[in-house]
N, C-alpha and C positions, 0 to 999 in steps of 0.2 A: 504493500500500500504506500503512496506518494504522500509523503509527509510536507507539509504546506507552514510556516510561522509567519502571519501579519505582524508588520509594523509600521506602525502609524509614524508620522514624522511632518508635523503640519507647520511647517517651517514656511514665514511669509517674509521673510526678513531682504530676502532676494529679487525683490522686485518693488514696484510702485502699489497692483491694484490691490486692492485689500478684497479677502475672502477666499484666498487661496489656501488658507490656514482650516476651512473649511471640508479641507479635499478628504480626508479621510473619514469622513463623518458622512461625508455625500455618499461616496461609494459604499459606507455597512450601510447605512441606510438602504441602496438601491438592491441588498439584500446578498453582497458579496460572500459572506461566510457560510452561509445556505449553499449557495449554488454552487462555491464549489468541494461544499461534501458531499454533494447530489452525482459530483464527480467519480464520487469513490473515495477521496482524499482525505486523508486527515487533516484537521484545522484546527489551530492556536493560533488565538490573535493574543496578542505583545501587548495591544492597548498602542499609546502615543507616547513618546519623546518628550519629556518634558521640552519647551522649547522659548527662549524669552520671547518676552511680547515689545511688540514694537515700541510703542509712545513709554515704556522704562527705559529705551536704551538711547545711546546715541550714533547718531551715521557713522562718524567718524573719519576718515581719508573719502573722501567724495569721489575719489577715482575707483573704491573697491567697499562701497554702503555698506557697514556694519559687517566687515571682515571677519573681524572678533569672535563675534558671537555665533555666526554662522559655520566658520572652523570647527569651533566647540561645539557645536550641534553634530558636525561631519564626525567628528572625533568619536564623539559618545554611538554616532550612530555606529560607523564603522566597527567599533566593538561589538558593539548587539548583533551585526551581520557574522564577524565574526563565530562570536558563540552559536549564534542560531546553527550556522552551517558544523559545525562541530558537535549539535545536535544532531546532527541526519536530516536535517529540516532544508526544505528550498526557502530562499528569503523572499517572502512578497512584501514590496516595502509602498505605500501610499505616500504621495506627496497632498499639499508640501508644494513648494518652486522647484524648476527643477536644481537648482545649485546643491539641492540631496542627493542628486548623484554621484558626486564626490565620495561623499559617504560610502552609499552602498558600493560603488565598484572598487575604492579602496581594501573597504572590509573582505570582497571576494578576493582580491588580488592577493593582500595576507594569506589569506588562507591556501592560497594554493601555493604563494611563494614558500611558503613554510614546509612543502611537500616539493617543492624543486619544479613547477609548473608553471608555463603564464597561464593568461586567460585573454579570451580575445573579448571584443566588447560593439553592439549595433545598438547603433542609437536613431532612435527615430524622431525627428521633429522637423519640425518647418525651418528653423532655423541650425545654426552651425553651432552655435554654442560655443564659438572659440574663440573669443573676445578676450583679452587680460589687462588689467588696471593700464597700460598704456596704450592700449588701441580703443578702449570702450567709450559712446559717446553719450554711456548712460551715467556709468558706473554700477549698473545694477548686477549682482556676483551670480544671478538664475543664466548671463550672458557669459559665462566664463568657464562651467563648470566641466566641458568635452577638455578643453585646453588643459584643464587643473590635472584632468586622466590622464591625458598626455604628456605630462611632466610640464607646462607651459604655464606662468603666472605668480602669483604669488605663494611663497612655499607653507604658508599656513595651511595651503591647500595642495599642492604638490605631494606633502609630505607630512601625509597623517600620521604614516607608520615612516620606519627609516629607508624604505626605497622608492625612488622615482625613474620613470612614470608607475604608473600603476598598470596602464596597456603598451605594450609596444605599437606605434602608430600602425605598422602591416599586418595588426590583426583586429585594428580597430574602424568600424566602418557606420558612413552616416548615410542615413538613406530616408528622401523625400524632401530637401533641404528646397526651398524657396524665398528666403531672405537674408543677406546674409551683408553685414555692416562695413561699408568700404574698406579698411585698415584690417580690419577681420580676414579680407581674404589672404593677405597676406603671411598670415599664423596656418593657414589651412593648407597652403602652397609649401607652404615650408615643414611642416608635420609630415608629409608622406603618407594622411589618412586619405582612405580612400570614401569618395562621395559618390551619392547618386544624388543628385536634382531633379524635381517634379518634371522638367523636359527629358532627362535619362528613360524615367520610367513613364511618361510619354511615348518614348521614339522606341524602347526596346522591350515594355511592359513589365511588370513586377515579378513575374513569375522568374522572368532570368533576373532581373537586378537581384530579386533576394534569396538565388540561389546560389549565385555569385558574390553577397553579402556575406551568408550564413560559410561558404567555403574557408572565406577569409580570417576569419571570424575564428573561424575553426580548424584551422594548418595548425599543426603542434602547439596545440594549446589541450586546457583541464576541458575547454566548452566555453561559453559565453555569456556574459552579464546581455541582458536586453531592457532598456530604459526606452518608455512611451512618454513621448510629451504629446498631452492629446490635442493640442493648435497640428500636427500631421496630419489630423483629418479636417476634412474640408469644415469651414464653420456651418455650413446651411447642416451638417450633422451633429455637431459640437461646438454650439455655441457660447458654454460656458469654457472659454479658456480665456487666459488675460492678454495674451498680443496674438487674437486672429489675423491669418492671411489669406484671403481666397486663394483658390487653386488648388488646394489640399486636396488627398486620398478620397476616396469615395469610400460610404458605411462597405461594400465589399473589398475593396480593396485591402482597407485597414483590418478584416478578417482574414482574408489571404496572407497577410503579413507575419500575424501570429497564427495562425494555420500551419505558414511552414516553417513557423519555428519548434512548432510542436513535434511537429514530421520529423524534424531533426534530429531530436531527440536529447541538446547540449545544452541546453540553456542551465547555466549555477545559479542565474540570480530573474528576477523578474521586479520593475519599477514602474508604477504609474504615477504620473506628474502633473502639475498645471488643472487640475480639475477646481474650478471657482462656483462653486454654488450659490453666492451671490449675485452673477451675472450670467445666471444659466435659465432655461425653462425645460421649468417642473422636472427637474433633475433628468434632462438627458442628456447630459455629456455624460455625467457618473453610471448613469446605466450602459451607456455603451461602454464605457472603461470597463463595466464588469463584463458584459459579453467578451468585449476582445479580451478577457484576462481568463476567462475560460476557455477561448481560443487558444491560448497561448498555453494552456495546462492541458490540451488533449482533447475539449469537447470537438464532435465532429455534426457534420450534417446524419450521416448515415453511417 
């Protein structure tokens, strides 16, 4: 039996809109812990991260918004991934911004460096995520945290544990990317991570991009962390995210996505992110987070 541990990590610190703090409360509510021991699966949920609250804290370096505290959220998370996995347990981690990612692919990395292993890592979102306190023209740390995996940025984040990167770039791969911040591109170019762009998977369709993701992914490695930011799918399906961009995935598409990662059968870690229940209707971004998250654990059509 597939042993499953939730943890919540409502981490808003990462961004501007508020209610992302919200994310993990959306998705049990849309009935996440049910469905998927309707799986077969065994289910522990962790509860939530403690996590500080914004208006106690201060920004701090305006190039890197409340660095601080966000580190030490990675930190703590990263250990509970950690131990989870050392449990026999798959980590399902809830956001949260996604700047938790940090966190979780850290926590998996440890663990498998500790057994002489990388880990390869696909992230999916609209955006590149590879911004760092000198290219970002926000300063928001939810734009930074691919870059943090890849050894890039500031080492609060680089360097939860004592080795950096936490992915070697050739086995870390983005897929569905449609916005990506002038100076940005220039971190992306230089990593040697490998993209796909909503015109990739346009011109050559999904089924080879993330077959050819998941290969990468997956070349002498333990298997692969996979982190959802749910702005990858189009907003007319998921309106609750905090920086929509038209053009995104179609509700099948974004099934197919965790379809084949299920297929695959390598996934260490699984992360859902960006889910805003206070700019969402009637909770369906969070219910589609749960489909695609029982997508991604094995449910099938037939």
């Amino acid at each position: 039996m597939r042993k499953i541990k939730i943890i919540g990590v409502p981490l808003d610190l990462g961004q501007e809109r508020r209610g992302v703090d919200m994310g993990p409360s959306a998705l049990r509510v849309a009935g996440l812990n049910d469905r998927i021991a309707e799986l077969g699966c065994k289910v522990e949920d962790e509860g939530n991260l403690h996590v500080p609250i914004r208006e106690m804290q201060r920004v701090g370096n305006h190039h890197a918004k409340y660095l601080k505290e966000i580190a030490a959220v990675c930190k703590q998370q990263a250990s509970w991934v950690l131990r989870t996995l050392r449990q026999g347990y798959l980590p399902l981690v809830l956001g949260g911004d996604h700047s938790i990612a940090v966190g979780t692919v850290s926590g998996v990395a440890e663990f498998y460096r500790r057994k002489r292993k990388k880990i390869g890592l696909i992230w999916v979102d609209a955006h590149a995520d590879m911004n760092t306190p000198q290219t970002s023209p926000s300063g928001n740390v939810h734009g930074m945290p691919l870059a943090s995996c890849l050894g890039y940025g500031p080492r609060e984040l680089t360097h939860l544990f004592d080795a950096s990167p936490a992915v070697d770039p050739r086995n870390a791969v983005l897929v569905g990317v449609r916005e990506v911040d002038p100076q940005e591109k220039g971190t992306v170019a230089e990593s040697g991570l490998t993209v796909y762009t909503m015109r990739n998977i346009d011109e050559r369709g999904l089924r080879v991009v993330m077959q050819e993701a998941i290969a990468i992914a997956d070349r002498d490695t333990a298997g692969f962390c996979v982190t959802l930011d749910m702005d990858f799918v189009d907003p007319s399906e998921a309106p609750g995210v905090g920086t929509p961009v038209r053009g995104g995935a179609t509700y099948r598409e974004a099934h197919l996505v965790m379809e084949m990662v299920a297929d695959a059968g390598r996934m260490l870690s699984l992360e859902i992110v960006e889910v805003n229940p206070v700019i969402d209707v009637a909770n369906r971004t969070a219910n589609l987070a749960v489909e695609l998250t029982l997508s991604a654990l094995g449910k099938k059509i037939l």
